[in-house]
Structure formats: structure tokens, C-alpha cells
C-alpha positions in Angstrom: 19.3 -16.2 -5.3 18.8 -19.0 -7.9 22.3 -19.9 -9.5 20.9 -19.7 -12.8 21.3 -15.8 -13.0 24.5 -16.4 -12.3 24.1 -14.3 -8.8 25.3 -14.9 -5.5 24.5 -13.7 -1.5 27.1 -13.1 1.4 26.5 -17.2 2.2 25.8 -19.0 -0.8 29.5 -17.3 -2.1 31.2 -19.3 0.8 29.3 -22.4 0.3 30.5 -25.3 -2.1 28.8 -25.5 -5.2 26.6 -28.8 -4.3 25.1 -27.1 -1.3 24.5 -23.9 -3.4 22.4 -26.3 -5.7 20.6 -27.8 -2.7 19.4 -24.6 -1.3 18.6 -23.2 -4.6 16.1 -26.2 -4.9 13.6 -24.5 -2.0 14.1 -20.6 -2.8 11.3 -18.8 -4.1 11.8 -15.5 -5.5 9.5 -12.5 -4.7 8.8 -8.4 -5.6 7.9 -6.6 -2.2 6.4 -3.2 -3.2 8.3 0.1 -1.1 6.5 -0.2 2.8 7.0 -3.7 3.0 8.3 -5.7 5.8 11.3 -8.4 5.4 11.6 -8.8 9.2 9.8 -7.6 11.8 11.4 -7.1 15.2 9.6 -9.7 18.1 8.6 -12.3 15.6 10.4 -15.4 14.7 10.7 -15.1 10.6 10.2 -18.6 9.0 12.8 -18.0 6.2 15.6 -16.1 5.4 15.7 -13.1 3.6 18.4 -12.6 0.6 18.3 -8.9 -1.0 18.7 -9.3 -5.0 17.7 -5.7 -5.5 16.2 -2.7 -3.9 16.7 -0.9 -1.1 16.0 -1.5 2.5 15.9 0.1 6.1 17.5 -2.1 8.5 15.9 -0.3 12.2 16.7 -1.1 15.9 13.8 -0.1 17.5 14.0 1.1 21.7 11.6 2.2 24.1 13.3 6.1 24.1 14.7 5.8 19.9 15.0 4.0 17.0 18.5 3.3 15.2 18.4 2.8 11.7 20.5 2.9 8.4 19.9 2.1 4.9 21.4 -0.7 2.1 21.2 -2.1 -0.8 23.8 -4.3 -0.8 22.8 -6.6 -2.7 23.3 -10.5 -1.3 22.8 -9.1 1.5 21.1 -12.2 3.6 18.4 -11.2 6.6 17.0 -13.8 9.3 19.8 -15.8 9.7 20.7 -15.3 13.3 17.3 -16.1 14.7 17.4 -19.3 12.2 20.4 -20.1 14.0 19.4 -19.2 17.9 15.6 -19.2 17.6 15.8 -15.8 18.9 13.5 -13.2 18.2 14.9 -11.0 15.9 16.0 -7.5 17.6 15.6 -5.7 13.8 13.0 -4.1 11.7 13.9 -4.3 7.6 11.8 -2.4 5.5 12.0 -1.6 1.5 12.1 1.7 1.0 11.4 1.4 -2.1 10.4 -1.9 -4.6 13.1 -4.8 -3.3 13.7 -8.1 -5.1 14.0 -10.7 -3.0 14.8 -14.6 -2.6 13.3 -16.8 0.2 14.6 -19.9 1.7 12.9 -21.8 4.6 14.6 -21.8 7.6 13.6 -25.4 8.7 15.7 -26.4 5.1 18.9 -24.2 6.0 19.0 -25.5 9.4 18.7 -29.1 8.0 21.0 -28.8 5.5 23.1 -27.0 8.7 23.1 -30.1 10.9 24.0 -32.7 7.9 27.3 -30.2 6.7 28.5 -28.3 9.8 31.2 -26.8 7.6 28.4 -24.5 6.4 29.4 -22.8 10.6 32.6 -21.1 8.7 30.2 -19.1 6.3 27.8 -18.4 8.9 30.1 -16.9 11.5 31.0 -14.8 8.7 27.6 -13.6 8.1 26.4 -12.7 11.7 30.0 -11.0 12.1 29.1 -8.9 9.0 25.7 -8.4 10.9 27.3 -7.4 13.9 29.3 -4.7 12.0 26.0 -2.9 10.7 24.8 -2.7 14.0 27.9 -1.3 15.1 28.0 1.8 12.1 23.9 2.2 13.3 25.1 2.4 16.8 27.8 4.7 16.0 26.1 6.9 13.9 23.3 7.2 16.4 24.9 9.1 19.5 23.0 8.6 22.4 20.7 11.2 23.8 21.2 10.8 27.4 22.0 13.0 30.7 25.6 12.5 31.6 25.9 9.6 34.3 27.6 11.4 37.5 30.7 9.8 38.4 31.5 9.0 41.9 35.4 9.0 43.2 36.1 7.4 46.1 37.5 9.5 48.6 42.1 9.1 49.3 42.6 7.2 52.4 44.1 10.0 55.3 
């Protein structure tokens, strides 16, 4: 989100104002119409995703269900985990209806990353936040499974 609108995301609000400006210098600020794809589960994004506006489906998708929920929270910041691990990313997020949105390569957070590691604080605070949402989309999906049978062992005689 370019600091010139006065906005902020869940990151650049931890982040000192120099590295704010640095980032800001390699965002690029899109529209994606409703039906569009931020992240796409399996392939490695090559940028991160900040939510200005809209609303998006964040999805887990399984061989036997998919989790999802809904958010506009905007700031919100998408991408960042398999930034950080190279991972492929494990969600689907999809705008459910018209989302604003701000861009930032990945290559440029990770280099800015390796030259401030202080920027680790605000990160850990963003994949915990992450790992909260899939915690309420876990918890609001029960699973639909058979009981497991439990087995007791049998008292010694």
C-alpha cells in the first residue's frame, strides 16, 4: 500500500518508516475483477499480495473437502510464508467480488529481509496471524469422518 494514501498492511505497520519507503518504491497497485485469483494453492506466487479493498475467499483445498472462510480485512498481506520458505503455498484466495490490491516482488522483500533481519519480529507476527485463520477455517469446518475405533489394552491378570 503506497504511504501516500496514508494506508497501512499487517507488516508495513510494524516496520520503521525508511523500510516502509523502500518497499513502497517496488509496489504496484492493481483492480482484480470478482473470480480472480491472488494465490493459487501448488504454485510458488512471485509477489506478495496486500488487500487494500474487497473481499476475498481464503480456501484449503483436500482430496475429500475444501475449508474456506471469507475477509476483507483490509492490510491483510497474502504470499508471505512461501516468500519466506519457498514453499508452495497450501491456500487458494479468491475475490469474491472486485478487490484492490498492492503488489510487491518477493525477490525485493526477501532482499530487503537479509540486509534488516529485524524485519523477522514483524514477520513472525504475520504468519502467527496466518496461522490463526487457518485455525477459525479448521474450526469452523468439523470433520466429516467415521469415528477411529479405539483399542484398550487389556489389565494384566
Amino acid at each position: 500500500m503506497s504511504l501516500e494514501n496514508g494506508n497501512t498492511n499487517e507488516l508495513y505497520a510494524m516496520l520503521r518508516a525508511e523500510l516502509r519507503s523502500e518497499l513502497a518504491q517496488h509496489e504496484k497497485l492493481m483492480t482484480v475483477p470478482e473470480g480472480g485469483t491472488l494465490i493459487d494453492h501448488g504454485i510458488l506466487p512471485d509477489h506478495l499480495v496486500i488487500l487494500n479493498s474487497g473481499t476475498v475467499r481464503v480456501s484449503v483445498p483436500s482430496p475429500k473437502r475444501v475449508a474456506s472462510m471469507t475477509t476483507g480485512q483490509q492490510g491483510k498481506v497474502f504470499g508471505m510464508r512461501a516468500a519466506i520458505s519457498g514453499d508452495l503455498p497450501e491456500i487458494d484466495v479468491t475475490c469474491i467480488e472486485p478487490c484492490n490490491i498492492t503488489v510487491l516482488p518477493c525477490d525485493v522483500f526477501l532482499d530487503l529481509l537479509k540486509s534488516h533481519p529485524e524485519i523477522y519480529v514483524a514477520v513472525a507476527k504475520v504468519l502467527s496471524a496466518d496461522l490463526q485463520i487457518a485455525d477459525r477455517i479448521l474450526r469452523n469446518h468439523p470433520r466429516r469422518t467415521a469415528p477411529v475405533p479405539r483399542f484398550r489394552v487389556p489389565k494384566p491378570v
